[in-house]
N, C-alpha and C positions, 0 to 999 in steps of 0.2 A: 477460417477453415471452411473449403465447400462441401457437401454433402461427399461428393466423390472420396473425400482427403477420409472421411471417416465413414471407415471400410466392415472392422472389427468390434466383439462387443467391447472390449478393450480400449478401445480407441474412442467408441461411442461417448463411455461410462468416462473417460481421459479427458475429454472434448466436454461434458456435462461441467467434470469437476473445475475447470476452467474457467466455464461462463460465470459459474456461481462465487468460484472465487476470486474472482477479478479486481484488480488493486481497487478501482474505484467503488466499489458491490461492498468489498469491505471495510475500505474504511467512513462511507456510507453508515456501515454498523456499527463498526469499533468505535464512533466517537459519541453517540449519545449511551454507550453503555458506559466507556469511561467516564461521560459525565456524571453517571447515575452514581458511581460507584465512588467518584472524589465529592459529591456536595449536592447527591439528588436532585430534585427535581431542579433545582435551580442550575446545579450543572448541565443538566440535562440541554437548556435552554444556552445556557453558552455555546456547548458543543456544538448546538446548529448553526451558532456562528461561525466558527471553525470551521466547519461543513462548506460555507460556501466558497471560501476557498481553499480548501483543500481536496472537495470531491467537484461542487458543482460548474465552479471555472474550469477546471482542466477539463471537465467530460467535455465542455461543452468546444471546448477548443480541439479536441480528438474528433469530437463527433460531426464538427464542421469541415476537420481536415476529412474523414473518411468521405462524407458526402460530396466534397469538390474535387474527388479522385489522388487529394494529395497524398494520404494512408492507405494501405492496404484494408484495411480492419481494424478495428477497435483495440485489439490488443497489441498493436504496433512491433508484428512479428517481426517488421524487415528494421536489424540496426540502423540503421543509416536513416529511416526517418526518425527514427526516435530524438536526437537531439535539439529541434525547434520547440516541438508538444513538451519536452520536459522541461527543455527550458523558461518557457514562457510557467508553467505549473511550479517552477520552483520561484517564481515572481510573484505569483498569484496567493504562496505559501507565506513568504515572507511577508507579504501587506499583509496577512494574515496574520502571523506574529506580533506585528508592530500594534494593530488594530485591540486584540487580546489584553496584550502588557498592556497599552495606554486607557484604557475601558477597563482594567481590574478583574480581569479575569482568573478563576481558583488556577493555584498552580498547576496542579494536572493537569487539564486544560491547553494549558499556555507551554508547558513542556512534551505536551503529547504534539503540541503544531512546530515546537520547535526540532524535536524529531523525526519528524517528518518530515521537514525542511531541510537537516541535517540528511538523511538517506537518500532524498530524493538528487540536491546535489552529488554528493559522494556515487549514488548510482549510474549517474546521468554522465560523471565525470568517469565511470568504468566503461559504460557501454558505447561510449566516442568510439574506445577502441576493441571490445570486449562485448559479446550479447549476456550479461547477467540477468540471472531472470528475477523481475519485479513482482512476479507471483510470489515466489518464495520468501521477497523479500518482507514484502507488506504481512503476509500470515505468521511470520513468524516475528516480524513488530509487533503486530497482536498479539500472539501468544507472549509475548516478553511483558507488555504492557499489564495486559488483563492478570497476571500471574504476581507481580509486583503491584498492583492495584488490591486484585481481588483475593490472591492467595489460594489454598486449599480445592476446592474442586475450579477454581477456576483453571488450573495447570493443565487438566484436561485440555485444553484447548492447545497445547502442542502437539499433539495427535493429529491434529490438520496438516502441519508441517510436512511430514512424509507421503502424506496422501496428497498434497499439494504439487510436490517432488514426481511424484510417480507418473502422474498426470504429463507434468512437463517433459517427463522424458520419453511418456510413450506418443506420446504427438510429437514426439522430436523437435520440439521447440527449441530446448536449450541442451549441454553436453552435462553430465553429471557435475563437473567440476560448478560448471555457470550456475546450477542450481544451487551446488554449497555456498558457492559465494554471494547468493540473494539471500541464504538465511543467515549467513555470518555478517552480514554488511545491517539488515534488516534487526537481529537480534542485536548484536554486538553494540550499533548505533544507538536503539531504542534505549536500552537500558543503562547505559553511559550518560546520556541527556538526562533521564529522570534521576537517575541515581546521585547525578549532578547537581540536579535543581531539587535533591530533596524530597521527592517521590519514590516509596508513600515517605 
């Protein structure tokens, strides 16, 4: 977005809540705190292997495409590039999967990479033909996660959810509808996968 595009304080404060919650920004976050939360410090330390691919391969794959003019931006507004960058990032997930399982990694861990895996396909497979938004979908994998993890005050953390949504819509990124279906795809997903494998 260039300075121009954000005009209002609305848009400003839309435009902030964006940067900060950026698929990559949080799951960045979300996975050393699931670590901490399935097996402490020692989770902690898995997570960062999950991290590198699940946050540090794909950035680095967006951040190469935006520098060589093949992205618009980082947040990969225009549908139509998005299916290479996700694709290769759902490649990047699954060796990340495999790598976890075979190394004995806590199931949380290893369920939270596979959910991830799972949404990022399924999302990548909507927005071929469909702009769904991946904001929505990653914050409210989070909040599914952290909430099934953590329980009790961690729920607060759906509260993002909306404020996520709002965001999206006043930068007119995405149509209302496209925002539901990031948190349905994003929650629905997550919690299927864990609930599946057993988590908590």
């Amino acid at each position: 977005m260039t300075a121009a595009e954000v005009t209002t304080p609305a848009r400003r404060v839309a435009a902030a809540v964006t940067t900060a919650t950026s698929p990559t920004l949080l799951l960045a976050v979300l996975y050393p705190v699931v670590g901490a939360l399935a097996a402490g410090v020692v989770g902690i330390a898995w997570s960062l292997v999950g991290m590198v691919f699940t946050v540090a391969i794909p950035a680095v794959v967006v951040d190469r495409g935006v520098r060589s003019g093949r992205y618009t931006d980082h947040h990969l507004r225009e549908r139509e590039q998005r299916a290479v960058p996700l694709g290769l990032a759902a490649l990047s997930v699954a060796t990340g999967v495999v790598v976890l399982f075979v190394a004995g990694a806590p199931r949380a861990i290893a369920a939270l990479q596979v959910a991830v895996l799972v949404t990022v396909v399924v999302a990548t497979a909507i927005t071929l033909v469909w702009k769904v938004s991946f904001h929505t979908a990653v914050v409210a994998a989070a909040a599914a996660v952290l909430t099934l993890l953590g329980g009790g005050w961690w729920a607060v953390s759906w509260l993002a959810v909306p404020v996520v949504g709002w965001a999206r819509l006043v930068l007119r990124a995405h149509t209302a509808a496209q925002v539901v279906a990031g948190v349905v795809v994003g929650a629905g997903v997550t919690t299927a996968v864990l609930l599946v494998a057993g988590v908590p």
